[in-house]
BAFI-3210 file (N, C-alpha, C; in Angstrom, 3 decimals, decimal comma, padded with zeros to 6 digits):
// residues 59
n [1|2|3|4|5|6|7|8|9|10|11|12|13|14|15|16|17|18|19|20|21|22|23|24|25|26|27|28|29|30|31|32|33|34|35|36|37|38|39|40|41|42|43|44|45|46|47|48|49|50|51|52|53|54|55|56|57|58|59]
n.u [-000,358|-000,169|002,165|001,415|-001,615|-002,208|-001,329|-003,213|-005,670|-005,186|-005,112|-007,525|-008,751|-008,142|-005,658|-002,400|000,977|004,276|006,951|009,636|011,343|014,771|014,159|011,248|008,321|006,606|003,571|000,379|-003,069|-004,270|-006,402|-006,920|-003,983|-002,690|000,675|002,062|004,361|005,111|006,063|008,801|008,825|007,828|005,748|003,219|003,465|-000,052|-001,250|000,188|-000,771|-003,373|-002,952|-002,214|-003,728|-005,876|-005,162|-004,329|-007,026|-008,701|-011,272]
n.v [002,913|005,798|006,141|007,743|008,162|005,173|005,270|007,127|005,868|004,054|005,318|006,130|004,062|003,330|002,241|002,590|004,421|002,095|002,148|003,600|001,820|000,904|000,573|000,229|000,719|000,158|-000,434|-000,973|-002,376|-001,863|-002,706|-005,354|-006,053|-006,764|-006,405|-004,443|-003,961|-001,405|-000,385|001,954|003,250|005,748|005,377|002,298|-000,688|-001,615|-004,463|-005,035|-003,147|-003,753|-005,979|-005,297|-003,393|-005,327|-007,266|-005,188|-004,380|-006,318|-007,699]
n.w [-012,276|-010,075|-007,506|-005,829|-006,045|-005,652|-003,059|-001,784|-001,698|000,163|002,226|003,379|003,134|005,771|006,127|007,021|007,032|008,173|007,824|006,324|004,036|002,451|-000,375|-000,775|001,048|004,369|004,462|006,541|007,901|010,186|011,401|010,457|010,390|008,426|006,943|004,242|001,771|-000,894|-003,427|-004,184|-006,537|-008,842|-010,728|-010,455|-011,711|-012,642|-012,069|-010,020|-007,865|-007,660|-006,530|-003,952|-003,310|-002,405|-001,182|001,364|002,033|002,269|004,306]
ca.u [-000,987|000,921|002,345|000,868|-002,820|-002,501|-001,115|-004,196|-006,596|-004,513|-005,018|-008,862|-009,672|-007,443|-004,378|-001,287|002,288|004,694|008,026|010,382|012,471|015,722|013,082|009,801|007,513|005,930|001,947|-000,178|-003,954|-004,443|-008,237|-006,575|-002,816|-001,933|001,067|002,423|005,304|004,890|007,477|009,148|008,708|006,337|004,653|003,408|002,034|-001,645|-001,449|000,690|-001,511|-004,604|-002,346|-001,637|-005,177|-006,935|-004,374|-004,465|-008,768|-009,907|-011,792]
ca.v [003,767|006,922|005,626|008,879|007,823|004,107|005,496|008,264|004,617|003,492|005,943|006,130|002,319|003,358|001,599|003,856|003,532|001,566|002,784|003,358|001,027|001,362|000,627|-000,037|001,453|-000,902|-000,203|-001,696|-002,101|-001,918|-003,655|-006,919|-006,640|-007,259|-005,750|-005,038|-003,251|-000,947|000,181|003,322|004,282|006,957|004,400|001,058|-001,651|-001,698|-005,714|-004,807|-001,982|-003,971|-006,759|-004,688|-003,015|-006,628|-007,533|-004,829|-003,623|-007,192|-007,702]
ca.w [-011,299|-009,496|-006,270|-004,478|-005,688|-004,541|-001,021|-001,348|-001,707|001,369|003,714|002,827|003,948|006,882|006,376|007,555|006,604|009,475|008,421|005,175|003,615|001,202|-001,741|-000,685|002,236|004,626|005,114|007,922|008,024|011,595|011,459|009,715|010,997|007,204|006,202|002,788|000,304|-001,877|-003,974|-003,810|-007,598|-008,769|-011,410|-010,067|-012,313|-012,346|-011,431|-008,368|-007,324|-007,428|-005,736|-002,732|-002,486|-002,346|000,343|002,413|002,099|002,308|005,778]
c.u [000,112|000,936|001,381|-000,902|-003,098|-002,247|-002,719|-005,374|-006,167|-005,248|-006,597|-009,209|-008,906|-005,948|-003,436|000,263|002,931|005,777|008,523|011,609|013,793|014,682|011,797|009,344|006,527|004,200|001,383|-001,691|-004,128|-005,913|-007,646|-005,126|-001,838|-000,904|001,375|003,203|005,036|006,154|007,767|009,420|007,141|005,660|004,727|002,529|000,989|-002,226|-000,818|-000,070|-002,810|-003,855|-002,204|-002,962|-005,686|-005,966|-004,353|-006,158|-009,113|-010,315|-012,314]
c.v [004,582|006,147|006,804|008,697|006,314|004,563|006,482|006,905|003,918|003,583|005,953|005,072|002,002|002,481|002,980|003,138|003,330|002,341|002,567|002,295|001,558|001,527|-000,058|000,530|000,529|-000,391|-001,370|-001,414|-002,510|-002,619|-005,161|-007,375|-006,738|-005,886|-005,767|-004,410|-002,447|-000,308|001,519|003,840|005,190|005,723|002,930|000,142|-001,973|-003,646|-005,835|-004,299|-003,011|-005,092|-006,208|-003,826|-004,212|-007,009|-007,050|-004,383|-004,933|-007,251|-009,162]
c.w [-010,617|-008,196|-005,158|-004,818|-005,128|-003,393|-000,967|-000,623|-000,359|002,464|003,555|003,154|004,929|007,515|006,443|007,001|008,237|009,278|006,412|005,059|002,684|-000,114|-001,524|000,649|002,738|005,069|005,837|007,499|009,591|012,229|011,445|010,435|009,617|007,097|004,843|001,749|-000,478|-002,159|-003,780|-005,576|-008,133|-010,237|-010,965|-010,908|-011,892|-011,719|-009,672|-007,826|-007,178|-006,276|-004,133|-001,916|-002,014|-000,928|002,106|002,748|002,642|004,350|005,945]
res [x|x|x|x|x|x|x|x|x|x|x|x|x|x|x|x|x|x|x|x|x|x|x|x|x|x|x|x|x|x|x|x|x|x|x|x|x|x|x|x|x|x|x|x|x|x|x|x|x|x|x|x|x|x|x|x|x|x|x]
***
């Protein structure tokens, strides 16, 4: 998956990013509190990506 359509899926169930890292970018869902990593390359394995939606969407 492109890193810029998981962040699009992000911002869309209202999670926001907190701040950049050296290699990863920390996102926040501000409903849940969960944060959570995402890498800083432009392709992210499709097991990560679902890993990181389920983490940060769940309610």
């Amino acid at each position: 998956m492109k890193r810029r359509d998981l962040e699009q899926k992000l911002r869309v169930a209202g999670c926001y990013l907190k701040r950049e890292g050296a290699a990863h970018s920390i996102w926040i869902n501000p409903k849940t509190g969960v944060t959570e990593t995402v890498p800083r390359h432009n392709e992210i394995k499709e097991n990560l990506a679902r890993k990181i939606l389920k983490s940060l969407i769940a309610d």
